[in-house]
N, C-alpha and C positions, 0 to 999 in steps of 0.2 A: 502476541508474538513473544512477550516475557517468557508466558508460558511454554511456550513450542523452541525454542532456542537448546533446552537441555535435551531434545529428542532427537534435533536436528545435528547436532554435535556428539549424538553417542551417551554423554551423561545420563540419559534415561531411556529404556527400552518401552516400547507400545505404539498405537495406530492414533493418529491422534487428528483435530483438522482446527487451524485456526484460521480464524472468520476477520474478515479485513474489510474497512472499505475505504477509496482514495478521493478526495477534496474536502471532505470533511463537509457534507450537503446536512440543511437542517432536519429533511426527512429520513437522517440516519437515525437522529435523534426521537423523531414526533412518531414514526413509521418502526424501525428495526427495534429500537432501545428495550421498550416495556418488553416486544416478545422474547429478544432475547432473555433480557431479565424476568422471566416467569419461568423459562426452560432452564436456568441456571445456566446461560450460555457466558462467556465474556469475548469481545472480539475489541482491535485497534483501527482507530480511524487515523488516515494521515490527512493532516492538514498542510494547506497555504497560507503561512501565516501573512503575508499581507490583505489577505482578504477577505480573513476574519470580521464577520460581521456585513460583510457584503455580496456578492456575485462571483459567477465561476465567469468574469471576463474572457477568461483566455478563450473559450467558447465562441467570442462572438464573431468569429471570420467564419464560421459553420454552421452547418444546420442543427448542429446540439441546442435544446432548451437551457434559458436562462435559467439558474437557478440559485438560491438564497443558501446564503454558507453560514451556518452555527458564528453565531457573535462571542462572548468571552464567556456571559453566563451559562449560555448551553450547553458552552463545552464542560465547564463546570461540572455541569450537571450531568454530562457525558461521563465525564470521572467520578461523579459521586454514584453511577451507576457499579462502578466498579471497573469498568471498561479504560482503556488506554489512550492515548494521546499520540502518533507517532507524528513525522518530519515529512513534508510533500514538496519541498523547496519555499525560496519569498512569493515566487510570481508564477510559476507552471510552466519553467522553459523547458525546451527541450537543451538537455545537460550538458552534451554532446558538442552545441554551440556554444558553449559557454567558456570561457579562457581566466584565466590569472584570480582577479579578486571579486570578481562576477561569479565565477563560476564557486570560490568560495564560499561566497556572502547566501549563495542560494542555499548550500548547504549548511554552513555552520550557522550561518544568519538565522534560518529558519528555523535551527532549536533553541538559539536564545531570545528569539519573537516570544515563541510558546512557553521555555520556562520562565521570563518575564511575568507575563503573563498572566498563567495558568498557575504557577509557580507548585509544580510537578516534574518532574524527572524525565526527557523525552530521546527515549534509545532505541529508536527501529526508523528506519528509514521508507520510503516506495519514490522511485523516479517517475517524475510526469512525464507523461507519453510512452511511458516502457525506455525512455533514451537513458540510455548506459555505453558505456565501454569500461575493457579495463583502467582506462586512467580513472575515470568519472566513479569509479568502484570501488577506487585505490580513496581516492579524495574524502570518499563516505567513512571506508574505514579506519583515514586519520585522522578526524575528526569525532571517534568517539564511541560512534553507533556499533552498534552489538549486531544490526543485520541492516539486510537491502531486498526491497521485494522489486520484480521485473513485471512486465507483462506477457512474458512469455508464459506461455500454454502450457499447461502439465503439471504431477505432481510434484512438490517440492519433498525431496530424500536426502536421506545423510549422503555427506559426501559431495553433495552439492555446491558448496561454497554458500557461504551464508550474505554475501554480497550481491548476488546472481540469483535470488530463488523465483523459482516458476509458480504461477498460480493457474489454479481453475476458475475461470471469470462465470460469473451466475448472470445471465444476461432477465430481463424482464420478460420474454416471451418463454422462456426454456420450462418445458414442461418437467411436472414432479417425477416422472420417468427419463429424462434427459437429464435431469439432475444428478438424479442416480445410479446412471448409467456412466456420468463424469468422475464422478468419485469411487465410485465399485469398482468398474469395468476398465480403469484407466485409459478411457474415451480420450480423454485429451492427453495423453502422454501419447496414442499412437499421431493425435493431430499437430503435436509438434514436432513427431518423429518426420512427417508426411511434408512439411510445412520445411523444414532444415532441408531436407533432401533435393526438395522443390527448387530453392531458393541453390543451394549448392552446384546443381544441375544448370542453372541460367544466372551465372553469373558471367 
């Protein structure tokens, strides 16, 4: 996300795609890292820094798999990849409920867990569950961060607002033709187009 901020802001012209993923799972590490790092890729993972070393809890009221979160060496070693570190809140709330020094603590709490830590430099943000508003947006960008990823659908373009960016989700079944259809064909820009309208229409 380092990298994509000068393109995102006009500072530098070209096509470009950065590769993100969010809780910070250890088969980002064991699974993505190496291939990344053979194709000369570099992508940011956002962590929960409370959970460092443990479980995506917030999970467990749903049918999502448990799964193991990169401990302090992994991540380590996530950045001696080359790769990035970003901010996922302390605990995975949604943001939105959160008020005063809670809703702080998730935010600014969460980069000084990580630079503690890891003791690296942590300027990109992603809200758990896609939950944002403009306050919740406002909060990120006093506190420091350079950007904010949503879970909304579509590509992220200048102009955007760098608080607010859309991404294209890579789900496990999507085939290498649906993939490519997502990023080529801006397949999911018209499914957010489609998705606003929807939701605009039945309110």
């Amino acid at each position: 996300m380092t990298e994509a901020v000068p393109y995102l802001t006009g500072q530098k012209d070209g096509k470009i795609a950065a590769l993100t993923f969010d809780d910070g799972y250890c088969d980002n590490l064991l699974n993505a890292a190496p291939i990344l790092d053979h194709f000369g890729f570099t992508a940011t993972c956002y962590v929960v820094s409370s959970s460092i070393g443990r479980t995506n809890q917030w999970d467990s009221n749903v049918n999502n798999a448990i799964k193991p979160v990169m401990n302090t060496e992994q991540l380590k070693e996530w950045i001696d990849y080359g790769f990035e570190v970003g901010a996922h809140s302390r605990t995975h709330p949604h943001l939105t409920e959160c008020h005063g020094d809670v809703l702080k603590g998730e935010i600014d709490g969460c980069r000084e867990d990580l630079e503690r830590v890891l003791h690296c430099t942590v300027r990109h943000f992603s809200y758990p569950y896609g939950s944002w508003n403009p306050f919740v947006a406002d909060m990120v960008e006093r506190a420091g961060f350079q950007s904010a990823c949503t879970t909304r659908r579509g590509r992220a373009r200048q102009g955007d607002g760098l608080f607010r960016l859309s991404r294209v989700k890579v789900r496990k079944y999507d085939t290498l033709a649906l993939f490519a259809w997502k990023l080529v064909a801006g397949y999911e820009d018209r499914r957010a187009y489609d998705l606003a309208e929807y939701l605009d229409k039945n309110k």
